[in-house]
C-alpha positions, 0 to 999 in steps of 0.5 A: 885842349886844343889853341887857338891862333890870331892870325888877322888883326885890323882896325879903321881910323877912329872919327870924331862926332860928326866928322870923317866917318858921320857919312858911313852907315855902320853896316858898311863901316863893319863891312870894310873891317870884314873885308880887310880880313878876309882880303889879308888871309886870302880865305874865301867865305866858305872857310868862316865858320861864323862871325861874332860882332860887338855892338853896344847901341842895337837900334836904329841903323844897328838893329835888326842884327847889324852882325849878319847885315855887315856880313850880307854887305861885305864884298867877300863873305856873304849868305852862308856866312852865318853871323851873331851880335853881342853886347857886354857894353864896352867890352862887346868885342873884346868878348867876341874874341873870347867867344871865337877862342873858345869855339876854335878851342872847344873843338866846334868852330875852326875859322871865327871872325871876331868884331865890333862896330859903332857910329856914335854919329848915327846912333847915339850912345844911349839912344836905344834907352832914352827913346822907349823911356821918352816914349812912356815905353818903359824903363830899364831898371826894373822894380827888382833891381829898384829894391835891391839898389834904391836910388841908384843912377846907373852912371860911368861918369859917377864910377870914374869920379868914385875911383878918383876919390877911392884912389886919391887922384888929383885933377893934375894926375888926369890931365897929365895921363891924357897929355900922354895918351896924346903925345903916344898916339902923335908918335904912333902916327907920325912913325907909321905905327899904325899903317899895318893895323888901319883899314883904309875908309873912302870917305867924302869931305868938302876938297872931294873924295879921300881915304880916311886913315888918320884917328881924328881924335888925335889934338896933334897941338895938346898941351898941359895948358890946353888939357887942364883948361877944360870945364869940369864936367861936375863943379865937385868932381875933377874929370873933363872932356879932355880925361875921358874916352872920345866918343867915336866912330869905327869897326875892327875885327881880328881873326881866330883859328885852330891850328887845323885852319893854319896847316889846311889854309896855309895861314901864319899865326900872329899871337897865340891865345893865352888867357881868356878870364872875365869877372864881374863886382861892384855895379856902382863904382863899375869902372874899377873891375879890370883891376880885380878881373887882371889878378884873376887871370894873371892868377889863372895863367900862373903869371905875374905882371911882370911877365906881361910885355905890353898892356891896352887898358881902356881909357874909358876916363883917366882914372881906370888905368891909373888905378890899373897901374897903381893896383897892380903895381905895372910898369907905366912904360908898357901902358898903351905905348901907343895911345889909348880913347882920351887920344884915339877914341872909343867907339864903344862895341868896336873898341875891343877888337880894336885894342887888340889890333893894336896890342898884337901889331905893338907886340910884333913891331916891338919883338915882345911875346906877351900883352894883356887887354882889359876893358872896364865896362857897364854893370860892373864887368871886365874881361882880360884876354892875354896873347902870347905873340908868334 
């Protein structure tokens, strides 16, 4: 079968709710993460065979295909550049990868950009249901699925408070993982970690125009104190704002080509596609997949998890990789070494591209040669997608 190749991997600086990136339509936050690509490989536009972006809330600014209107606004693609935007919730983009990997490795496709963007600022996470349910327009929830789950409320918190009871975690356990995630993304920053894989945004501020290149989520003051201070998000339950994924905005894109593209465009590989696995389990407790969907392809790679140099688990709420870890008995040492959402952000549909951007470029400046990414995401999903670094 033939393999597919990573040979781009590029990210913009997460921003905040309202903050640096609030101004940039995400049709034009996309674009800048195509053009990134395409401006590192020195492609022209007539070599992508097509685009592939994730994207979780489609309407408002991100209806109406905003993969083909990224690709329409970019400065270095263009109309024959065709163009598909998926949703598999958290995980949309990290699906994108596996999409282009397996059109290059069917043979079909030979130059795939994989990406993902989303404006939390502009488009509300949830907005695209609770405006046609306010509008008597319908719910989502059918009476099929009411039958086969009464009562239920579709909710990740819900999840994530599920796994710390599951797991046995202390509200301690939370706080002391999202210092963490904090104290690796200031390190990450401060050495310049993030140089190579951060998209320069032109963003306007009051002192004036400045290019944005700094996650803005990142408390570069956190403290124990400070983290475990934060109100309970339930009286009952023990997660916070502070132990959960920031909400954010951003776009992301890898690019994904067969080993005829790297001789015909003189292209050189940053990491190979090992695995591609996707599995699917309990739609309530939901958040908990990645730890079953890692087994299956550890399994289907003939690995162990030891063999894995690196991991990027989301940080969706402290409770899934903790649970990660301690189900797979991994090395804490490896986790995210550079931070992950409670510290940079999860800007949803953008976040798979993203932890790969920073897997593959982690790798390189570490001299490592394999990483594992998996995301928890809605419904009960999980995808892992494995690399092996060139």
């Amino acid at each position: 079968m033939p393999e597919a190749y990573l040979v781009e991997a590029v990210r913009t600086a997460g921003g905040r709710r309202g903050g640096r990136l609030a101004g940039v339509h995400p049709v034009d936050l996309a674009a800048k993460s195509l053009d990134a690509i395409m401006e590192r490989s020195g492609l022209e536009a007539k070599a992508i065979d097509d685009v592939v972006m994730g994207c979780v809330s489609q309407g408002g600014e991100q209806a109406m295909q905003v993969g083909r209107n990224a690709v329409l606004a970019a400065k270095h693609l263009g109309e024959g550049v065709p163009a598909v935007t998926i949703d598999r919730q958290c995980g949309s983009s990290q699906q994108a990868i596996q999409f282009a990997a397996q059109a290059v490795m069917s043979g079909t496709q030979d130059v795939v950009i994989a990406a993902g963007v989303e404006s939390m600022s502009r488009v509300p996470m949830g907005s695209t249901a609770m405006f046609h349910m306010k509008e008597g327009l319908g719910n989502y929830k059918s009476p099929g699925l009411e039958e086969k789950y009464p009562g239920i409320q579709w909710s990740q918190f819900m999840g994530a408070e599920m796994i710390v009871k599951k797991h046995g975690f202390t509200k301690d356990d939370l706080d002391r993982f999202a210092l963490s995630s904090h104290q690796k993304a200031i390190e990450a920053t401060k050495s310049g970690a993030f140089e190579a894989e951060i998209v320069p945004v032109e963003v306007e501020t009051p002192e004036g125009t400045e290019m944005h290149t700094v996650d803005e989520g990142i408390r570069f003051d956190a403290t124990l104190e400070s983290i475990s201070s934060v109100k309970l998000l339930s009286p009952e339950g023990t997660i916070t704002a502070a132990t959960s994924s920031q909400i954010c905005d951003g776009s992301s894109a890898v690019l994904v080509v067969s080993e005829k593209a790297l001789k015909e465009y003189g292209l050189t590989p940053m990491a190979r596609i090992h695995n591609l696995t996707v599995t699917a389990g309990d739609p309530v407790i939901m958040l908990e997949e990645p730890l079953f969907a890692t087994d299956r392809a550890l399994q289907r790679a003939g690995m162990n998890i030891g063999d894995i140099d690196l991991y990027e688990v989301n940080e969706a709420f402290a409770p899934v990789p903790l649970a990660w870890l301690k189900h797979t008995g991994a090395d804490p040492d490896r986790l995210n070494v550079n931070g992950g959402a409670i510290a940079l952000g999860h800007p949803l549909g953008a976040s798979g591209t993203k932890l790969m951007a920073t897997l593959v470029h982690a790798l390189k400046a570490r001299g490592k040669k394999y990483g594992l990414q998996t995301m928890c995401e809605g419904g009960g999903v999980a995808n892992v997608t494995i690399i092996e670094a060139l």
